[in-house]
Each structure stands twice: as structure tokens, then as C-alpha cells.
C-alpha positions as CSV (number, residue, x, y, z in Angstrom):
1,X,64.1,127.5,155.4
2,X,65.5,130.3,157.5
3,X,68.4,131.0,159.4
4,X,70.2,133.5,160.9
5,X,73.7,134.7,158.9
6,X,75.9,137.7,160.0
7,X,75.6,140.2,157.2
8,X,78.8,143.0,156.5
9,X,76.5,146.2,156.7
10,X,78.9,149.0,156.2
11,X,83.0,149.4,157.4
12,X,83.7,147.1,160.3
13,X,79.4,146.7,160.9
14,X,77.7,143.7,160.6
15,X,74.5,142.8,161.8
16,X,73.0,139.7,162.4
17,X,69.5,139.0,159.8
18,X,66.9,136.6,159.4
19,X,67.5,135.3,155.8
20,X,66.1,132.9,153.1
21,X,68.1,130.0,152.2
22,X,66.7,127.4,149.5
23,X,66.8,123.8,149.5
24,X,69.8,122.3,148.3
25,X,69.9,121.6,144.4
26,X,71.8,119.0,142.6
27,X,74.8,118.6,144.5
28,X,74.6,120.7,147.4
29,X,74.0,119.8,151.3
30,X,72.5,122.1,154.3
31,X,75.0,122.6,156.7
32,X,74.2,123.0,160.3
33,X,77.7,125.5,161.0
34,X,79.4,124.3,164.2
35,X,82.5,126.6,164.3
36,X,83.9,129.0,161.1
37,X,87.8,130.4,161.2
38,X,87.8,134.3,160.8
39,X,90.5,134.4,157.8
40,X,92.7,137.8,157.4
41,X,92.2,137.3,153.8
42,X,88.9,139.1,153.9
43,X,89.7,141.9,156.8
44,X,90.1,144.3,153.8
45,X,86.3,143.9,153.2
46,X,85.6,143.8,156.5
47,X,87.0,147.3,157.1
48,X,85.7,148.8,153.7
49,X,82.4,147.7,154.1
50,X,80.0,146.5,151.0
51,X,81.3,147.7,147.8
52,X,77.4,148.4,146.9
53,X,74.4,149.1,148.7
54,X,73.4,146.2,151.0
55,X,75.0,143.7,152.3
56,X,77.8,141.1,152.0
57,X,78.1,138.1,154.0
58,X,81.5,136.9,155.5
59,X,82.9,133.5,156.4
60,X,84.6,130.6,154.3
61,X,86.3,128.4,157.1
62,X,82.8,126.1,158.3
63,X,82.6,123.0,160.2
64,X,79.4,121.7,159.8
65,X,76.7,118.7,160.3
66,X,74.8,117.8,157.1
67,X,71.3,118.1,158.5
68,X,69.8,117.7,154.0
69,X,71.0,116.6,151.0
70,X,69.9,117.5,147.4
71,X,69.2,115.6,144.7
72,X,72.4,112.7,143.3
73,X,74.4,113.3,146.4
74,X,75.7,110.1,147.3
75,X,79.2,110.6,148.3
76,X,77.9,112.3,152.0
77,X,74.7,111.5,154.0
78,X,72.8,113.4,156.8
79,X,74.4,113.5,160.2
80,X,78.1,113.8,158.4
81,X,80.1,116.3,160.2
82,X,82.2,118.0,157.4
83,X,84.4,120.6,156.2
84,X,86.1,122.7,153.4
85,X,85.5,125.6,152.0
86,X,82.2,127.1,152.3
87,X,80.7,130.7,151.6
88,X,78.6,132.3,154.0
89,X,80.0,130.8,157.1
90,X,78.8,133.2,159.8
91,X,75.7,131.9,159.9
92,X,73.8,129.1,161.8
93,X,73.2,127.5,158.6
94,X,75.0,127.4,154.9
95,X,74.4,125.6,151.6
96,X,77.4,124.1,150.3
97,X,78.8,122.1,147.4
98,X,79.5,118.4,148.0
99,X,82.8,118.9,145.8
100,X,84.0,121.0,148.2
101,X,83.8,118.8,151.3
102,X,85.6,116.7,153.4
103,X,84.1,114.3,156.0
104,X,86.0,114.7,159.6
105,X,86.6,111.7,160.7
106,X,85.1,110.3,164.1
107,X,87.2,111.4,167.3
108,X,88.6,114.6,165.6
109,X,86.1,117.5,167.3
110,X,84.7,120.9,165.2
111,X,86.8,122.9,166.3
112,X,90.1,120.6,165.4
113,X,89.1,120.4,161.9
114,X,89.2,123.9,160.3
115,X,89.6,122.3,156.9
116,X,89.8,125.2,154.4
117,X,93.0,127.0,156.1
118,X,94.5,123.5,156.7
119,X,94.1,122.3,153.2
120,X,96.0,125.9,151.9
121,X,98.6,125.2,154.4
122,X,98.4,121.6,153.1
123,X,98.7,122.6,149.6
124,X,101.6,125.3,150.2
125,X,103.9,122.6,151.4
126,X,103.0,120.0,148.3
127,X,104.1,122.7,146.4
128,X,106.9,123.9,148.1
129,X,110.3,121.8,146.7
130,X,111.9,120.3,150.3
131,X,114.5,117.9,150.8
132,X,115.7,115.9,153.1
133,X,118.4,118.0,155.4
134,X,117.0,121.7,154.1
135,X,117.8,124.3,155.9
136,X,114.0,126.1,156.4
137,X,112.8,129.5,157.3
138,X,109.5,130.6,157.8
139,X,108.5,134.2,157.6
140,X,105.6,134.9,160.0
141,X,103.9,133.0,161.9
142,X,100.3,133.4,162.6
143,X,98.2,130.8,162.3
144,X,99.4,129.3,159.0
145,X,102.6,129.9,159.5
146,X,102.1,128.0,162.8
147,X,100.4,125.2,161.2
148,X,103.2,125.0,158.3
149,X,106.1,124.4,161.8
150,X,104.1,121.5,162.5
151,X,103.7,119.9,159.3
152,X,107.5,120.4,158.5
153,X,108.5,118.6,162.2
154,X,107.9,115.3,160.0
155,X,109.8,116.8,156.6
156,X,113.2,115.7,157.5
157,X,114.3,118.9,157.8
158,X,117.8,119.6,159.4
159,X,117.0,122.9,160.8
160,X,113.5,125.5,160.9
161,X,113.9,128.8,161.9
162,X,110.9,130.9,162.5
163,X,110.7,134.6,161.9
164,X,108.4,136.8,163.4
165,X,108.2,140.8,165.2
166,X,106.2,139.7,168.1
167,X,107.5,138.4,170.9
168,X,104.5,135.8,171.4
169,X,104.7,134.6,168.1
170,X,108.1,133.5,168.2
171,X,106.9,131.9,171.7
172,X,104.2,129.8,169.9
173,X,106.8,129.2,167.1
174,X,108.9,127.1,169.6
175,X,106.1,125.4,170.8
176,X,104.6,124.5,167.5
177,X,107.9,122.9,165.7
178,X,110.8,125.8,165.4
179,X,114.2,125.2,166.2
180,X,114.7,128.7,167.1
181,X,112.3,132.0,166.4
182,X,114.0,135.3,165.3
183,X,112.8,138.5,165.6
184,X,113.1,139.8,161.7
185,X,116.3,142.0,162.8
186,X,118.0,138.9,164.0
187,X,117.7,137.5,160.7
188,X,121.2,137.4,159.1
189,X,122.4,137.1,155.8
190,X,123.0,136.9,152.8
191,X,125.7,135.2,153.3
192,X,125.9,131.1,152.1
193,X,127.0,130.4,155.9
194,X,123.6,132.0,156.8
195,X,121.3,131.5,153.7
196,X,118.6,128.6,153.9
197,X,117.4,126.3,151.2
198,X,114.0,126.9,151.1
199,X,112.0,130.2,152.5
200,X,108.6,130.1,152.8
201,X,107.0,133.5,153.3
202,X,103.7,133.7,155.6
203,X,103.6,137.3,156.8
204,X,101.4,138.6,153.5
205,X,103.5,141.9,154.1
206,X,106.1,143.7,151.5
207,X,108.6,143.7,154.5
208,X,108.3,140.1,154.8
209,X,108.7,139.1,150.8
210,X,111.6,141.5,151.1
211,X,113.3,139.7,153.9
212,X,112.6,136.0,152.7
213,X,114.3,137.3,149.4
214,X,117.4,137.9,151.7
215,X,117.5,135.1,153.5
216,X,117.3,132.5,150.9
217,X,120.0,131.0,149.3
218,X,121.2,130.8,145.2
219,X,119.0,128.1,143.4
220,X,116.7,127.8,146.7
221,X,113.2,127.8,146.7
222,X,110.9,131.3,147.2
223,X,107.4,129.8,148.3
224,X,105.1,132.5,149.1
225,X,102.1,131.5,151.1
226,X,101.3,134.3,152.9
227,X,98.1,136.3,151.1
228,X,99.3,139.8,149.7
229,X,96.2,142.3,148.8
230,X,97.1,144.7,146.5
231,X,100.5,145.2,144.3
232,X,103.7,144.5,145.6
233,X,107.3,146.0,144.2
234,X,109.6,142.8,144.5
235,X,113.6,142.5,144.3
236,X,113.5,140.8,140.6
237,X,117.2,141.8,140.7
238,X,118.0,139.6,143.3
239,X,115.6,136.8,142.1
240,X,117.4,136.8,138.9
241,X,120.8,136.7,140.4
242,X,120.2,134.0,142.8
243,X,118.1,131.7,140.2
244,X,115.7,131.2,142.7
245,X,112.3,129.2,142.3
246,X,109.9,131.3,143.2
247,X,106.8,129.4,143.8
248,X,103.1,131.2,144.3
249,X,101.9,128.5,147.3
250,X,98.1,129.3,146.7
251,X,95.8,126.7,145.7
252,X,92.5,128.2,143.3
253,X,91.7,124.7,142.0
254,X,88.8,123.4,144.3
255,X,89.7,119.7,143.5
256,X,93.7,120.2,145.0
257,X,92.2,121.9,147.9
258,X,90.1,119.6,148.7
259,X,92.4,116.7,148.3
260,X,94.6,119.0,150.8
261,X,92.0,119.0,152.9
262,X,91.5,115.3,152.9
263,X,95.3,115.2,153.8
264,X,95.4,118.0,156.3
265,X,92.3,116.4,158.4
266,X,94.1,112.8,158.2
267,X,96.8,114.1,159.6
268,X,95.3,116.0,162.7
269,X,93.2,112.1,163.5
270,X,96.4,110.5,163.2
271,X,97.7,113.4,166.1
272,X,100.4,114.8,163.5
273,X,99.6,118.0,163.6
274,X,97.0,120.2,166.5
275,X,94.8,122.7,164.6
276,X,92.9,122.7,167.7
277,X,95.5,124.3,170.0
278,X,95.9,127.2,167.0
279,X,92.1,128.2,168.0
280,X,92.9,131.2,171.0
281,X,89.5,133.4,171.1
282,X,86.2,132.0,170.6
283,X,83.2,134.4,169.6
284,X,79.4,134.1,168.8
285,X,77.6,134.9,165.8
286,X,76.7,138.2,167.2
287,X,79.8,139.3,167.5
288,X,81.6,138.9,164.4
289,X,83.1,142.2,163.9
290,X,84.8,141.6,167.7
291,X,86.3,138.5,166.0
292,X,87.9,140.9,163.5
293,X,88.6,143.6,166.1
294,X,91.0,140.7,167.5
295,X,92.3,139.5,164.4
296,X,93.6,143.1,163.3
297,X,94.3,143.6,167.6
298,X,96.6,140.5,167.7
299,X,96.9,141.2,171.3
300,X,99.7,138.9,173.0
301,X,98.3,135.1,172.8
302,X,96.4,136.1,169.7
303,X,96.9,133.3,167.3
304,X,93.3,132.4,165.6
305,X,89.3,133.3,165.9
306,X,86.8,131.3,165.3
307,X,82.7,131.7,165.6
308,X,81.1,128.9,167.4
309,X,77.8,127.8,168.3
């Protein structure tokens, strides 16, 4: 069939083309898109344009309704609504991989259940050592770092502290779970009066991993969430001296995302946690490259894009 998709032409230029898309093979379904998240994590190829010639299409975040399946899938039917990670996103249509799915339950709407961010948010905290009566902080807090304050409002935690430079952030940090929201040169520390069990760094910036490697305590827990492109110089000194764990919070295996995902979306039916609310600026499929130009803007209110049909 054919379908529209949003195509990365050159730096910060995409274009909107009739394309091909074949059937679905053996395990795959055709997804009708209904909304797709515009991730940070691929701004850097969004502002660099195609590495070659041509063109590369953007998008990983889909909600969509299965409108064909290919051959042995059993496990999801037509008319599904689902969601997980899926390539090609900015499209009206998308071929995906049944392994990589989750079905959204009924009463949770599209745009509630942006599974692929909530399943890596999901994941992070699995992997992230908490205990009852941690002292938490959370180093930036955009949309993940928003979604993580919700999920740790039901951890038990004694106190969570988020950390952020803008002013609006900290404002939706209160909102969304913190106890209090610092601006980073509030942050104290490293004192054991000040230090907190467990850091978890969101910002994807060197200044934030510098900063969460202040603020955490001896024999705490370093999770980094946050997505860091390109190298980073890191205190090993101080990670050494305070016998931190330092965990990487990324998830690469589909199977633990997807059970992530599974988790996250049960918990936003059961009203735990609003991915919803997270959603602040809406675009179409035509303009995609405005949905960046807000993402890298952050203007006050900014939290999270999303395309939607």
C-alpha cells in the first residue's frame, strides 16, 4: 500500500512523501499511527540531516490501530490499538514487529499511552536499587524525568527532590510528585547531612552527571537515565571514593522493554501514573520539524511533543 511518512531531507528539513510500504511478513502488523512522541534522543539527526544522500525517516514513539496482520500472528488481531517501539513513526502508517507491542488497554486514550518512553522510564526504575525511606534526587526533569516523580510517589520514598534550571520545570516537578524542586545552584552538598541515597540523573548533559555525582551519598546508587550523545569525562575519582553503584538505566533488550511497557501502560489504566498530562504541544505530520523547533525551544510550559492525526 501507500502512505504518507515524514522523511528527514537535509539539517532540520523534512518533507512529507508518498512512499511504498509492503505487506506485513511473518510477524509483523500495519499500523494505522494515531499519535508518535518526538524523542530528544534523535534531535542530533534531526539537526545534522541524512548522513547520505536521501532521506531518513524519524519517529519511534507510535500509538497505533492494527488495521493487517501477517502471516502466524496470533498474539494481536485487527482493530487492536497498540504501542511500543516502532520505527518510522511520523507517518500515517508503519510496519511493526508484534514482539515489540503492547496492547492498550480499553479506557486508556492514544495519546495516554506513549509506550516506548514509558517502558524506558519503566525500566530505569527496575533497575535503579530503592529502598524503603531513600532519600531521592532527580536530575532534570523533562518529560522522563517527570514521569520517573510519578512512578516514585508509590516507592516508599521518604523524601524526592527534583533538580532542574528552569523555572517551569521545577513547577511541573511539584505537580508531578517532588517534595521540593531546586534550581541546580540550590543543590547542596556533599555533605552526609545533605547527600541522598539514590540519584538518578535525567538531564543527558555533562553538567548534570557532574552534579548527581555530588549529590549522592557513599555506597548510594548513580542511575543514569538521561541519554548522553557523544563522550562524556566523568568524576571516576569521586566514584571510586564514594563506592557508588553506578548503574547505566537504559534498556537495549526489546523483550525487558516491552515487559516495561506492559508495566508502564497498566499502571496509567489503573490512574497511577498521567502520561497524558506530560503531552503539552500537539503537531501534524506536516510539521514535524516545528515539533523539533519546540523540543530544542523548550519555551515555558514545554514539557513533550507529540504528532497526531
Amino acid at each position: 500500500m501507500r502512505t504518507r511518512r515524514s522523511e528527514l531531507t537535509g539539517p532540520r528539513t523534512s518533507a512529507v512523501r508518498s512512499v511504498e510500504l509492503a505487506a506485513p511478513g511473518y510477524g509483523e502488523v500495519l499500523l494505522r499511527v494515531l499519535v508518535s512522541g518526538v524523542c530528544a534522543s534523535e534531535v542530533a539527526e534531526w539537526t545534522a540531516g541524512p548522513d547520505a544522500p536521501g532521506s531518513l525517516a524519524l519517529g519511534h514513539e507510535a500509538v497505533g490501530e492494527i488495521v493487517a496482520v501477517g502471516p502466524e500472528v496470533s498474539a494481536v488481531r485487527v482493530g487492536d490499538v497498540v504501542t511500543g517501539r516502532v520505527d518510522a513513526a511520523f507517518a500515517d502508517h508503519a510496519v511493526a514487529d508484534v514482539r515489540d507491542l503492547v496492547v492498550v488497554p480499553p479506557g486508556v486514550e492514544p495519546g495516554e499511552a506513549l509506550g516506548e518512553p514509558l517502558g524506558c522510564v519503566v525500566e530505569a526504575l527496575r533497575r535503579t536499587r530503592l529502598d524503603t525511606g531513600d532519600r531521592v534526587a532527580v536530575v532534570g526533569t523533562g518529560f522522563m524525568g517527570l514521569v520517573l516523580l510519578q512512578l516514585l510517589r508509590h516507592a516508599g520514598t521518604r523524601q524526592v527532590v527534583a533538580i532542574d534550571p528552569r523555572p517551569d520545570a521545577r513547577e511541573q516537578a511539584l505537580v508531578h510528585g517532588a517534595d521540593a524542586a531546586w534550581a541546580p545552584g540550590e543543590a547542596a552538598g556533599p555533605s552526609s547531612d545533605d547527600a541522598f541515597d539514590v540519584v538518578v540523573e535525567g538531564s543527558g548533559t555533562a553538567a548534570g552527571l557532574d552534579l548527581a555525582t555530588r549529590l549522592v551519598r557513599p555506597h548510594g546508587v548513580l542511575s543514569i537515565m538521561g541519554y548522553h550523545q557523544g563522550p562524556r569525562t566523568v568524576d571516576l575519582h569521586a566514584w571510586n571514593w564514594k563506592a557508588i553503584d553506578v548503574v547505566n538505566a537504559h534498556v537495549r533488550d526489546r523483550d525487558r522493554l516491552r515487559d516495561s511497557v506492559r508495566r508502564g501502560i497498566d499502571l496509567v489504566a489503573s490512574g497511577r501514573i498521567d502520561v497524558g498530562a506530560l503531552i503539552t504541544h500537539r503537531f501534524a505530520l506536516d510539521d514535524v520539524d516545528a515539533a523539533f523547533a519546540a523540543l530544542v525551544g523548550k519555551e515555558p510550559g514545554f514539557v513533550k511533543a507529540a504528532i497526531t492525526w
